[in-house]
C-alpha positions as a Python dict, from the first residue, in 0.01 Angstrom:
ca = {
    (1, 'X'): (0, 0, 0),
    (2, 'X'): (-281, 157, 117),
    (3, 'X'): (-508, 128, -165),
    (4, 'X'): (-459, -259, -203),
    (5, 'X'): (-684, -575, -317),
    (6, 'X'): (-631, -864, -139),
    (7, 'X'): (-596, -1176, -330),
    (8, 'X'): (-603, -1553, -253),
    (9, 'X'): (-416, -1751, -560),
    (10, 'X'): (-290, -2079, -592),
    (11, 'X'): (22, -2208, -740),
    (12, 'X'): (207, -2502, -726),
    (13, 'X'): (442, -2644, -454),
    (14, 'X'): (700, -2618, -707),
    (15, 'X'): (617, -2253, -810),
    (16, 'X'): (597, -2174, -434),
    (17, 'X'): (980, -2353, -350),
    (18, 'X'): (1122, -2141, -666),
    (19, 'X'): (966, -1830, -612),
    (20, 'X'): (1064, -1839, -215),
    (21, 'X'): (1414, -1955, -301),
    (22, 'X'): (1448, -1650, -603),
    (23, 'X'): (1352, -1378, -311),
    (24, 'X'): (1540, -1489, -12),
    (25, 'X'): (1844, -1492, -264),
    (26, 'X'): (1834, -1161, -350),
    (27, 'X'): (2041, -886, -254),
    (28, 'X'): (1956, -750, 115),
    (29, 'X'): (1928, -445, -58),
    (30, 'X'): (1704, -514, -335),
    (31, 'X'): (1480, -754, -140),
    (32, 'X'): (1089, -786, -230),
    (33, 'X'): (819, -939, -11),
    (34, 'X'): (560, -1166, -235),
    (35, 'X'): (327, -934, -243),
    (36, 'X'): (521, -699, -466),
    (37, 'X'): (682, -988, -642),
    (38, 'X'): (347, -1105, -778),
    (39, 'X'): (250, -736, -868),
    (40, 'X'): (541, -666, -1098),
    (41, 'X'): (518, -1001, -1295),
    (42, 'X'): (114, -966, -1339),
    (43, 'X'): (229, -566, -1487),
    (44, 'X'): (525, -700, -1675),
    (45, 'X'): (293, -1036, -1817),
    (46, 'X'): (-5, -760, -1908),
    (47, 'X'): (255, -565, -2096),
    (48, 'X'): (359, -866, -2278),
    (49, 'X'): (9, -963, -2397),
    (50, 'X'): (-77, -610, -2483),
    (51, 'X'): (230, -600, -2691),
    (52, 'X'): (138, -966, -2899),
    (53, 'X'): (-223, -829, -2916),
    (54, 'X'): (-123, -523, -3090),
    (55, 'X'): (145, -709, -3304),
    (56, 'X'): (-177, -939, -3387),
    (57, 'X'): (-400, -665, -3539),
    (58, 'X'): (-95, -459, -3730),
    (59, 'X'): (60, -773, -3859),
    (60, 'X'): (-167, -705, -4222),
    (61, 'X'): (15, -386, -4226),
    (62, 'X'): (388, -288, -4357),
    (63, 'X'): (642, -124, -4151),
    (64, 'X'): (579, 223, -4362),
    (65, 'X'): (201, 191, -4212),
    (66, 'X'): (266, 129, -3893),
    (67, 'X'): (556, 411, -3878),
    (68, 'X'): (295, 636, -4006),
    (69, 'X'): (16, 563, -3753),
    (70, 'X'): (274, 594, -3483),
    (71, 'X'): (391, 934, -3613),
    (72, 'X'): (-15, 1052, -3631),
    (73, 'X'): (-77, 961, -3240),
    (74, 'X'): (237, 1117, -3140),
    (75, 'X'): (155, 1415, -3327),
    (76, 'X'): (-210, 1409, -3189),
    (77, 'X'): (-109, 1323, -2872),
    (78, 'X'): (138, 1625, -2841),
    (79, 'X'): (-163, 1888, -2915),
    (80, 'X'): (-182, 2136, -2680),
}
């Protein structure tokens, strides 16, 4: 990564152990250092609270609203 931020976290013993354990177990083939370990599950966790924000400000609206708001960014979105 040659475009990285370097960050100093702490976790807990526990968290440490498990999260060691979880990547020496994997796969030779599929194996991840911490480094990119950590990056996926901060993406994957900012997905997930993007998702329950969004559910949070369209839960006033029906599914026939929010079909139609999707259907008017698509089609604005597709504009040449």
């Amino acid at each position: 990564m040659s475009n990285a931020a370097q960050w100093n976290v702490v976790v807990s013993r526990q968290t440490d152990q498990a999260v060691r354990e979880f990547l020496a177990g994997e796969a030779a083939g599929e194996a991840r250092d911490l480094s990119s370990f950590v990056e996926d599950a901060v993406r994957s966790r900012m997905f997930e609270l993007s998702v329950a924000r969004a559910r949070q400000r369209t839960a006033h609206l029906n599914p026939d609203e929010i079909d139609a708001l999707v259907d008017e960014a698509v089609e604005w979105a597709r504009r040449p």
